[in-house]
C-alpha positions in Angstrom: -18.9 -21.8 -7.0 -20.6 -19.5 -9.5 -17.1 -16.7 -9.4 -13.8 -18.0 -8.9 -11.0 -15.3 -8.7 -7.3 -16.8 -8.3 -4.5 -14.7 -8.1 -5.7 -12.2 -10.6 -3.4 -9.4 -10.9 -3.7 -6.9 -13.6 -0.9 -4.0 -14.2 -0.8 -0.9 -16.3 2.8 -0.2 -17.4 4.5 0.3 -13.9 0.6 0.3 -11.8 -0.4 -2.5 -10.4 -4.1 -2.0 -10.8 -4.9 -5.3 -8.8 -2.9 -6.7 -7.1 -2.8 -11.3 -6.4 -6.6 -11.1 -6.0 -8.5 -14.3 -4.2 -12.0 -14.8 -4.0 -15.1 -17.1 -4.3 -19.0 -16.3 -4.9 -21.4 -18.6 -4.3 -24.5 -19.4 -6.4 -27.3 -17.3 -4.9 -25.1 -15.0 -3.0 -25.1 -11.0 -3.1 -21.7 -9.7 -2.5 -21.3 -6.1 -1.8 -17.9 -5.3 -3.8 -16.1 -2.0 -1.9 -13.3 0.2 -2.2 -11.7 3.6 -2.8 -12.0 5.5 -6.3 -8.8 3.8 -8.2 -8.9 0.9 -5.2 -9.5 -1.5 -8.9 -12.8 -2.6 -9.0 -14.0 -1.7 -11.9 -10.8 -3.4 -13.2 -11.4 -6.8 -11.7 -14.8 -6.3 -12.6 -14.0 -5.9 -16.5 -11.3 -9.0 -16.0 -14.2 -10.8 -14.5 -16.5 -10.3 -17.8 -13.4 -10.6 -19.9 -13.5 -7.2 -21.2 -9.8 -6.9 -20.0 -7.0 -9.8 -19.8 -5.5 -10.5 -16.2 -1.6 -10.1 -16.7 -1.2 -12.8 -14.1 -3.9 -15.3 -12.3 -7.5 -16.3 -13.4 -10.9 -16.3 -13.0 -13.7 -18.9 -13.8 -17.3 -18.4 -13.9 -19.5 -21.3 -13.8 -16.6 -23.0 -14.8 -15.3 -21.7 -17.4 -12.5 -19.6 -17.7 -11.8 -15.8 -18.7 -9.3 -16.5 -20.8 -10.0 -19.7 -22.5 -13.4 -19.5 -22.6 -14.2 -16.4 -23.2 -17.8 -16.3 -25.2 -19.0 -19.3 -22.7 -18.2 -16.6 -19.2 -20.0 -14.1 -21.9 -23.3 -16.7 -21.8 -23.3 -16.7 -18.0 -22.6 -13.2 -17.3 -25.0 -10.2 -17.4 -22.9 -6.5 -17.3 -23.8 -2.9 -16.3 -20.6 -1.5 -16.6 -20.1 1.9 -14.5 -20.5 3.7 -17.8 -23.4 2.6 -19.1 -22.7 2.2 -22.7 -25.8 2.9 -23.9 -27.0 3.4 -28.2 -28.7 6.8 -27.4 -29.7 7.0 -31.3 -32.3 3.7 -30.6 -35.8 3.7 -29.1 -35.6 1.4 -25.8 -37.4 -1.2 -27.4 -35.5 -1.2 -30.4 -32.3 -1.8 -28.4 -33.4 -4.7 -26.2 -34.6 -6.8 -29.6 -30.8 -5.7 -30.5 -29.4 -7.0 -27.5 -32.4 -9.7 -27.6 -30.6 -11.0 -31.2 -27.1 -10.8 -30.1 -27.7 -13.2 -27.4 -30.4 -15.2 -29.7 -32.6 -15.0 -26.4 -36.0 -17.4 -27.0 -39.1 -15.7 -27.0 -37.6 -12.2 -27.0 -40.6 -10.1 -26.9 -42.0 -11.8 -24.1 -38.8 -11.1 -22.1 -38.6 -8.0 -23.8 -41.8 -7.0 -22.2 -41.0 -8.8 -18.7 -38.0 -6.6 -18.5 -39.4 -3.3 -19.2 -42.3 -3.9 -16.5 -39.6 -5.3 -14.2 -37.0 -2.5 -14.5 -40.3 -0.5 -14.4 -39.7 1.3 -18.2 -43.2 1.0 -19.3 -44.0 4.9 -19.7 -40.8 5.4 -21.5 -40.4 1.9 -23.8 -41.2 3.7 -26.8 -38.8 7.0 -26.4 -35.3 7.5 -27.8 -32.3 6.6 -25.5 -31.0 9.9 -25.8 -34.5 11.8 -24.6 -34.9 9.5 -21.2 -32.8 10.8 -17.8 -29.8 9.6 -16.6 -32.0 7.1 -13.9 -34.1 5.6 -16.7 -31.1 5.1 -18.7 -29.5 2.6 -16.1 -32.8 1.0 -16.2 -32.4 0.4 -19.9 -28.6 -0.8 -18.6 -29.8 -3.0 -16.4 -33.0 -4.7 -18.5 -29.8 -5.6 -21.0 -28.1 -7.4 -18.4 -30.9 -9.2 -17.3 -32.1 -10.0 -21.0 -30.4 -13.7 -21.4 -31.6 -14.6 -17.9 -27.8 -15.3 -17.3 -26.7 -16.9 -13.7 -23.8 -14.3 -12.5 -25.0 -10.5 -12.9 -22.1 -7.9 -12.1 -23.6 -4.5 -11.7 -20.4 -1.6 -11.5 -22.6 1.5 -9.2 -26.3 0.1 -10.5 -27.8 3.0 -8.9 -25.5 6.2 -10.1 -28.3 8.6 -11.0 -31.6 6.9 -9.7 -33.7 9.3 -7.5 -35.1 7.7 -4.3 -38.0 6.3 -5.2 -36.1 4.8 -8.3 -33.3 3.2 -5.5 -35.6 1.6 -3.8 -37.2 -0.4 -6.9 -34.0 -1.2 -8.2 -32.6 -2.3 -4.3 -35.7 -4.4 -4.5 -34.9 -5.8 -7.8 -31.5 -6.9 -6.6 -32.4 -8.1 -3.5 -35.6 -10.7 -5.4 -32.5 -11.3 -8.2 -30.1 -12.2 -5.5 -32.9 -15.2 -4.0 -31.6 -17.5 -7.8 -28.7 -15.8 -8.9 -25.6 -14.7 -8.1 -24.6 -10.8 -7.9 -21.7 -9.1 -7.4 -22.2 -5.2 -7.0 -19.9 -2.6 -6.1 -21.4 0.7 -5.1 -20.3 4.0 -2.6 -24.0 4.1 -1.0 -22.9 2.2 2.6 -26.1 1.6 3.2 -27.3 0.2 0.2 -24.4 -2.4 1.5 -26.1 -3.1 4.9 -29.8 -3.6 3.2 -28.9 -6.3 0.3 -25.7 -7.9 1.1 -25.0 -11.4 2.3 -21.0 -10.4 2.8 -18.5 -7.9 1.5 -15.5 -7.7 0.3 -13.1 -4.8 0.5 -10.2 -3.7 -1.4 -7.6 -0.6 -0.7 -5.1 0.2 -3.7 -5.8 -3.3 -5.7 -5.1 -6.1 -2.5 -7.7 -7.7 -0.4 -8.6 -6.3 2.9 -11.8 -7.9 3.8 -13.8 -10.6 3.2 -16.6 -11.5 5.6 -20.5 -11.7 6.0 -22.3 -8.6 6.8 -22.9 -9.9 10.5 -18.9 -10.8 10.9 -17.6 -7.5 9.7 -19.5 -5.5 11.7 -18.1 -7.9 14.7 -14.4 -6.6 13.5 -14.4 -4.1 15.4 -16.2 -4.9 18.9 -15.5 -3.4 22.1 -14.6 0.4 20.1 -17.0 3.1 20.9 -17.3 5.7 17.1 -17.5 9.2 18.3 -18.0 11.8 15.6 -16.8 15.4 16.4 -17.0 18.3 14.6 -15.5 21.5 15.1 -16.3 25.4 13.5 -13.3 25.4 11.7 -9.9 23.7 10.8 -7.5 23.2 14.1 -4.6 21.3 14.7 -6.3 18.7 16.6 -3.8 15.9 16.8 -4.0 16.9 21.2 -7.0 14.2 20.6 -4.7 11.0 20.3 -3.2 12.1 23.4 -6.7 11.4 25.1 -6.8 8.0 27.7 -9.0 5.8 25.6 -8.9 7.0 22.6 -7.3 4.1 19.7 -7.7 6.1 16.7 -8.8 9.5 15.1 -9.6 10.0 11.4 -9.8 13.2 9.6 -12.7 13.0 7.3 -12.9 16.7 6.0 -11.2 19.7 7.2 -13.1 20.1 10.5 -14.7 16.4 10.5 -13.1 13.7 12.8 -13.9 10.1 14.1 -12.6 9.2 17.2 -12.2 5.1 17.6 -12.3 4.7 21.4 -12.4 2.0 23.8 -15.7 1.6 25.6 -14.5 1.0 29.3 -15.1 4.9 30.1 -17.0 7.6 28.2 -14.8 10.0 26.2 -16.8 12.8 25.6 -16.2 14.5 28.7 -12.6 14.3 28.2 -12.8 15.7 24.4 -15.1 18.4 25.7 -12.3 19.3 28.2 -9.4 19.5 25.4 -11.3 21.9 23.0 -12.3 23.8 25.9 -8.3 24.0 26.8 -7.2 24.3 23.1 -10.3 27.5 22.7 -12.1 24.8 19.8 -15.4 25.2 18.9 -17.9 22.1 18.8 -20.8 22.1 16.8 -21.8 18.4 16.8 -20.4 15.6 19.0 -22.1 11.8 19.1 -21.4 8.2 20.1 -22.2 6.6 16.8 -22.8 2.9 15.7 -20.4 1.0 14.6 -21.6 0.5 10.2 -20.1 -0.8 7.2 -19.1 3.2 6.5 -17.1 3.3 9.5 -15.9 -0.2 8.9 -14.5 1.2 5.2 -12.9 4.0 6.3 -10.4 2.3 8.6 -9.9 0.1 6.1 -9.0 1.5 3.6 -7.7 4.9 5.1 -4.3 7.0 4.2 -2.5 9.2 6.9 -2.7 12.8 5.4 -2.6 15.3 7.8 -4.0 17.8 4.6 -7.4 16.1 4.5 
């Protein structure tokens, strides 16, 4: 296994941040890494790299471990970190020989200029950090993790600030980098995680609560029909739980609901009856497919009748 993760807990005064963590990534694998803002995965992410110490547990990349053998994991590992610390006073050439000498890479200006026609910088090699946009920027992020041609690349939101033709390069990138290497990538762009995945894992306030192949997770779920409704304005509409059929019904903004169902009758007529009862308004109401996105949210959703 490239990524071993045992146990690895990590707590901040009275938080537990992540909590007895298990998980294994192959070599050549690309494992979508999903959860909630503050679920912890930047923080296993940054145990991973050994930017932070676990509290309890471990972790071991190509064999080594984060604790012990801290510069070796450092070899193996290239890092975009969800902040993409960046030395916006260097021209972008001028930083990748930095990085270049740091990790004593052979060659460097060949791979230098590989890189910047891979991560598709060649217009903008010679500029300042601090002139380029916020896309090109993780470009520059990403051509430093990719430098030292290491075998594990973790990659924290890789496409935060790419426009759409950028996203589709760099999902291309990842997908070719994923064919020899292994990646681990968290990101919030569901279907990002349905185009280059091989499986996913999901966390919910620092545990585990998935870990399966694309193909298996959407399988979770079968036999549940995914109705979206949406309504003018903001009602009381807990009456919909009381409808035959219906399993589950999440609030997703203030006049926003999906409706898990079973598929042995067609709901809609009966949800079209309620709001007709109840004097709702419907603007939009559709069967949808079953995705990763719907998939997350029922994983990893709260009760709050305030959404």
């Amino acid at each position: 296994m490239s990524v071993i993760v045992s146990n690895l807990t990590k707590t901040f005064g009275d938080q537990r941040v992540v909590d007895d963590l298990s998980f294994e990534v192959k070599p050549g694998e690309i494992l979508g890494f999903l959860g909630p803002n503050g679920a912890g995965k930047s923080t296993t992410m940054k145990m991973i790299t050994t930017y932070l110490q676990p509290t309890s547990g471990t972790a071991t990349v190509c064999g080594h471990d984060v604790i012990k053998d801290q510069m070796d994991v450092r070899h193996h590992i290239g890092y975009l970190p969800e902040h993409n610390p960046l030395y916006k006073d260097m021209y972008i050439k001028e930083y990748l020989q930095f990085v270049a000498r740091i990790h004593k890479v052979d060659n460097a200006q060949n791979r230098i200029v590989e890189l910047i026609e891979t991560t598709g910088l060649q217009k903008e090699q010679h500029k300042l950090i601090s002139s380029i946009s916020k896309g090109y920027r993780q470009r520059v992020g990403l051509a430093q993790a990719l430098l030292h041609d290491p075998d594990v690349i973790i990659l924290d939101e890789p496409t935060s600030g790419l426009d759409m033709n950028q996203l589709i390069e760099i999902r291309a990138l990842i997908k070719k980098l994923g064919e020899t290497k292994t990646v681990i990538f968290s990101t919030h762009i569901m279907q990002e995680v349905q185009a280059l995945c091989d499986r996913v894992i999901i966390i919910n306030e620092g545990k585990l609560v998935a870990d399966d192949p694309i193909d298996m997770l959407q399988k979770r779920l079968k036999g549940e029909d995914v109705i979206y409704l949406e309504l003018d304005k903001k009602y009381d509409a807990s009456a919909l739980e009381s409808i035959n059929g219906v399993n589950s019904v999440t609030r997703v903004s203030p006049t926003e609901y999906v409706i898990g169902a079973n598929n042995v009758t067609d709901i809609r007529p009966n949800i079209f009856h309620l709001a007709t009862q109840q004097n709702w308004v419907i603007l939009e109401m559709r069967r949808e497919q079953k995705n990763v996105e719907y998939i997350f949210q029922q994983l990893t959703k709260k009760q709050n009748a305030d959404v």
